[in-house]
C-alpha positions in Angstrom: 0.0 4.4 8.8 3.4 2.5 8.3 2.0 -0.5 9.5 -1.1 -0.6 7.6 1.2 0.2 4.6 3.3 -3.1 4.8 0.6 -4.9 5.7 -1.2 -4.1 2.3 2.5 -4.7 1.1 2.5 -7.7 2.3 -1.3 -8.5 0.9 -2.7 -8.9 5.1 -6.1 -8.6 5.0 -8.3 -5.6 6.3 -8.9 -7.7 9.8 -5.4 -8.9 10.1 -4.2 -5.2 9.5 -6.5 -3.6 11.7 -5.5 -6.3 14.5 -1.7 -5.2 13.7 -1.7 -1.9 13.8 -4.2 -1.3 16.6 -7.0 0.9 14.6 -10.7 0.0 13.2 -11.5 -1.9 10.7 -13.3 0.9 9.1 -10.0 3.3 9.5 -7.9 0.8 7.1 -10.6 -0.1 4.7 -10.0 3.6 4.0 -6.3 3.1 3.8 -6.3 0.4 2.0 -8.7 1.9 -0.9 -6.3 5.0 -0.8 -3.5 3.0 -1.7 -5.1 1.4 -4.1 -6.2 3.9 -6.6 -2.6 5.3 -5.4 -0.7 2.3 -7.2 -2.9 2.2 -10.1 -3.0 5.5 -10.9 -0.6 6.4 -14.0 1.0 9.8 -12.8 2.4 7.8 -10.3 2.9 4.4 -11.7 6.9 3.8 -10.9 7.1 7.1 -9.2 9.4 5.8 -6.6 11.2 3.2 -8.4 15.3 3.7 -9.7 15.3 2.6 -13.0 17.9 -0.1 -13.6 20.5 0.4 -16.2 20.4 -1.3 -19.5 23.2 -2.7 -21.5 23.2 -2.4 -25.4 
């Protein structure tokens, strides 16, 4: 799943991803939806992100 994760990183397409990491098509259409509605969902929205300092 690490591949197919930096391959929708990287914005590979479905084909390219599938050829990459050695699975179906069907298998990382699947993946890619389910880290889709992960990024966009708003519990999660800058879950894993630091947030920078600000100076004031």
């Amino acid at each position: 799943m690490n591949v197919i994760r930096t391959c929708w990183v990287m914005g590979d397409s479905i084909p390219e991803a599938a050829r990459k990491s050695t699975r179906s098509t069907s298998y990382v259409h699947k993946v890619y939806s389910r880290l889709r509605d992960q990024a966009s969902a708003p519990e999660t929205a800058g879950h894993d992100r630091v947030r920078e300092a600000v100076a004031v």
